[in-house]
VOGU-3710 file (C-alpha; in Angstrom, 3 decimals, decimal comma):
1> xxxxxxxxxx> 11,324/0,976/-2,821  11,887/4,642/-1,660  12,594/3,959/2,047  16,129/5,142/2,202  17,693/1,914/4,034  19,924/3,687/5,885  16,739/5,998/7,695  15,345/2,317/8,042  18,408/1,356/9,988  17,910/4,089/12,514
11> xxxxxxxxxx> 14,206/3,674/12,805  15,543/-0,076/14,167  18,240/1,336/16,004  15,965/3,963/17,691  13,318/1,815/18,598  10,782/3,605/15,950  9,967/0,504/13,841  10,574/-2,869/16,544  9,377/-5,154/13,751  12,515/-6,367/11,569
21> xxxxxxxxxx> 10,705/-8,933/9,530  8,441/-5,780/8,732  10,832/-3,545/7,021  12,737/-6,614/5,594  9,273/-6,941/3,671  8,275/-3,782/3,320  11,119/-1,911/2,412  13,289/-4,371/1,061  16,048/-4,218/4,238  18,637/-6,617/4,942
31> xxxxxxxxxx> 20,055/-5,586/8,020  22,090/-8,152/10,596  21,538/-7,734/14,429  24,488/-7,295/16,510  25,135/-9,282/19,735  24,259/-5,735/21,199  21,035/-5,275/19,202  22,625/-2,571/17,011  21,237/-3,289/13,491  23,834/-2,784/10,323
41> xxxxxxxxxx> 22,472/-2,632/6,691  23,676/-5,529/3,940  23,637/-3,283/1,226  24,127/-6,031/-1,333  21,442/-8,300/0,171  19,237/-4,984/0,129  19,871/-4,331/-3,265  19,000/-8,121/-4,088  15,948/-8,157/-1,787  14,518/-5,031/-3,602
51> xxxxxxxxxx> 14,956/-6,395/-7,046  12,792/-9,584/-5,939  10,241/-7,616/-3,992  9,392/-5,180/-7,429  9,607/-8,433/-9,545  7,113/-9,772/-7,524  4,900/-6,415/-7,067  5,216/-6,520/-10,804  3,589/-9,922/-11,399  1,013/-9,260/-8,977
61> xxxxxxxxxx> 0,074/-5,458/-10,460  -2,850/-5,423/-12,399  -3,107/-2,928/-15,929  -4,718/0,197/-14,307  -7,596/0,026/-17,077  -8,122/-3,809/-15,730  -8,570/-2,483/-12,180  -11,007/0,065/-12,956  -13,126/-1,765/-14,826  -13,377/-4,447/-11,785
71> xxxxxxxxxx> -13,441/-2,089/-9,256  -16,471/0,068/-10,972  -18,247/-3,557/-11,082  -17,914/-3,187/-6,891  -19,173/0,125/-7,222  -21,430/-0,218/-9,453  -23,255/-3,258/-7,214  -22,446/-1,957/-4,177  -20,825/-5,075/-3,651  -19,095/-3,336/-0,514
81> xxxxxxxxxx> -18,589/-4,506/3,242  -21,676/-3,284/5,107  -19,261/-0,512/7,083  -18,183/0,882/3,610  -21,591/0,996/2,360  -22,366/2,918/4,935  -20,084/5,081/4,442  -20,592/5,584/1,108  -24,167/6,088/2,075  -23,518/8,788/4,241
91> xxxxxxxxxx> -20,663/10,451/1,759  -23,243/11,010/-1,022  -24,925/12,839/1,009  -22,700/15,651/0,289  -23,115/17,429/-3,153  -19,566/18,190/-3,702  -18,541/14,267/-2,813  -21,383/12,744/-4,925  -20,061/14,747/-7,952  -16,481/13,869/-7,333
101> xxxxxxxxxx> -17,659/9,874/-7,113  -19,829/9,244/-9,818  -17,684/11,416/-11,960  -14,448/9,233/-11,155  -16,474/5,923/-11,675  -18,646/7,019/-14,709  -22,026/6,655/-12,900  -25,275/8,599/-12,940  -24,998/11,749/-10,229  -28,006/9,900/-9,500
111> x> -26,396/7,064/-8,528
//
């Protein structure tokens, strides 16, 4: 988590970010709503909240080698919604962006 919670606690103050259950979520806030609808952070409840959150990032993280290799299987079969394929239709197009793509994925510039 790198939101600082106190800039999170003036984004609810301020109006910026309305959604509490967002940031609790998100950023791993705690924060109690005052009678006036001033928000206050729970620092330890942060803390604790943040802890679970990564813990359950963590178990839900796949091994970057893992991900490639099933994401180049996507790639590789264009197994793509039909408004990314198009997309990537029209991005290959362009030299520069075809070079850039089949060199990250390990595909034919013919590809």
């Amino acid at each position: 988590m790198t939101a600082n919670p106190n800039a999170v606690i003036e984004d609810l103050n301020s109006g910026v970010c309305p959604d509490y259950d967002f940031v609790k979520e998100m950023h791993g806030v705690v924060a109690e709503q005052a009678s006036d609808g001033t928000w206050t952070l729970d620092q330890a409840s942060t803390d604790a909240k943040r802890v679970d959150l990564r813990k359950k990032r963590l178990s839900e993280s796949s091994d970057l080698k893992d991900w490639w290799a099933e994401e180049r299987d996507i790639v590789q079969n264009a197994a793509f919604f039909p408004e990314v394929g198009l997309m990537y239709n029209e991005s290959l197009s362009f030299d520069k962006f075809r070079k850039e793509f089949t060199s990250f994925w390990n595909l034919p510039l013919e590809f």
